[in-house]
N, C-alpha and C positions, 0 to 999 in steps of 0.2 A: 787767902788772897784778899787784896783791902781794894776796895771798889775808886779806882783811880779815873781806870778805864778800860773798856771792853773792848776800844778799836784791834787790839792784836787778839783777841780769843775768837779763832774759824766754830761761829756757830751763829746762827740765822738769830736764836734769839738771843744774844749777846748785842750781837748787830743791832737787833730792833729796841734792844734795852739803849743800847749806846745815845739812839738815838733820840726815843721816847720818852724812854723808862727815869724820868725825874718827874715827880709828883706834878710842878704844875704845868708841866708839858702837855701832861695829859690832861688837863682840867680847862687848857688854853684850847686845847683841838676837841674838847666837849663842847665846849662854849663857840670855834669854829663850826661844828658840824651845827651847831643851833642857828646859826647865822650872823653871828659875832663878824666884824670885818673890822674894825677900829680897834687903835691902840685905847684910847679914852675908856670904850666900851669894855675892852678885856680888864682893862686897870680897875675901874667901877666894880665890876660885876663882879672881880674876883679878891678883889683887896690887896692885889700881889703889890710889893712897890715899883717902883717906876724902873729900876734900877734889874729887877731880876727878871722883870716883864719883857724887857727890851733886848736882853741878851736869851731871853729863850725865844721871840719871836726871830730874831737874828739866825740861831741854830736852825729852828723850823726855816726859814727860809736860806739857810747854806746848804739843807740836808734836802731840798727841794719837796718839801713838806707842804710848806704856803709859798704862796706868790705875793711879792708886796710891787703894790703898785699907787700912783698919785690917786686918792680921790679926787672924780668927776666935780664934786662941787665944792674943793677945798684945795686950790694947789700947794699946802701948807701939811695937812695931812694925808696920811697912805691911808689904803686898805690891802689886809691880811686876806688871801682866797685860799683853800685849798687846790690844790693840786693833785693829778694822779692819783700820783702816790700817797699823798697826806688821803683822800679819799678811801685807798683801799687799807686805812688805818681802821676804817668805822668797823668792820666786826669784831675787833678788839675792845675795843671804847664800849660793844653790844653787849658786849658777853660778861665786859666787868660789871656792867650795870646791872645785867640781868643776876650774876653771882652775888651782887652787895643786895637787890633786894632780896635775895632766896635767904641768903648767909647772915645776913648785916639789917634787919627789916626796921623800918619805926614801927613802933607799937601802933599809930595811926591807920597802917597801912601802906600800899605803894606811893612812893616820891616821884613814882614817871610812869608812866603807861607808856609804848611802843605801838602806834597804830599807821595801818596804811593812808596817808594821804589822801588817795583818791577812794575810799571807803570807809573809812574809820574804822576796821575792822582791825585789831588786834593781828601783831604781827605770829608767828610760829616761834620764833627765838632763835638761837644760834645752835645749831646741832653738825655734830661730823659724821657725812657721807659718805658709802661706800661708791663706787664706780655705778653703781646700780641702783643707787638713791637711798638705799637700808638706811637708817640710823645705827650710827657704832658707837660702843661705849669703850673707855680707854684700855681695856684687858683687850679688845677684840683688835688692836693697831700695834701692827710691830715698826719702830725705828729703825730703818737699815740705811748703813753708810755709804754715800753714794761717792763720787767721781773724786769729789774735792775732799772728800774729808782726812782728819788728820789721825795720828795713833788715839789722842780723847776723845774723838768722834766715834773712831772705829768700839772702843771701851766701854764709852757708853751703849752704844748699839747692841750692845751682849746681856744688855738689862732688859724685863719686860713686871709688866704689874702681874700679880698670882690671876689664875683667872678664877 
């Protein structure tokens, strides 16, 4: 299957790829979550050109990602906000971060630290919860197909990792 498009594959991350899942998508909604709000700003910071910046900010706000609206003190330029949805992107954005420096480290050391705001304390990281707060590791979650899904859904659901 050659990567066109995901809009017809019934899978949540297919979906979230469809919509994300292009490199500087994600680099634009990093740069969002840090408090990037300007086209200038993102183009600067990221060296993307004008041209591939403008139609990913476009997606991000047709897929209700970001909000573009007039800057207050420029009726000439917007500003990109996240949104909802673009918001509950950020544990994904967490977790790659926290995997690139586990997996991917500079030899310097960490490129970001994750601290609470109002404490400076170092956040816990991104872990999967049981109903009952445990930490679960991926052997201990089974994928079962639920209401919507299709015959691939159901096929995959019959897979699990050895425990």
């Amino acid at each position: 299957m050659s990567k066109g498009s995901f809009a017809e594959m019934n899978c949540p991350i297919a979906q979230t790829l469809e919509r994300v899942g292009e490199w500087w998508t994600l680099l634009i909604l990093r740069n969002a979550f840090s408090g990037m709000t300007r086209f200038d700003e993102f183009q600067q910071h990221l060296g993307i050109g004008t041209n591939v910046l403008s139609q990913r900010l476009r997606s991000l706000t047709e897929d209700e990602i970001l909000t573009r609206t007039a800057a207050p003190d420029d009726g000439r330029a917007f500003e990109y906000r996240l949104t909802e949805r673009g918001l509950a992107l950020y544990p994904i954005l967490i977790a790659m971060m926290e995997w690139g420096e586990k997996w991917v480290p500079n030899p310097k050391g960490p490129r970001m630290k994750l601290v609470e705001r109002g404490t400076g304390e170092p956040i816990a990281g991104i872990c999967v919860h049981s109903a009952d707060g445990r930490s679960l590791q991926p052997h201990e979650i089974a994928a079962v197909a639920g209401p919507a899904a299709d015959a691939k859904t159901h096929e995959l659901s019959c897979y699990s990792l050895p425990v």
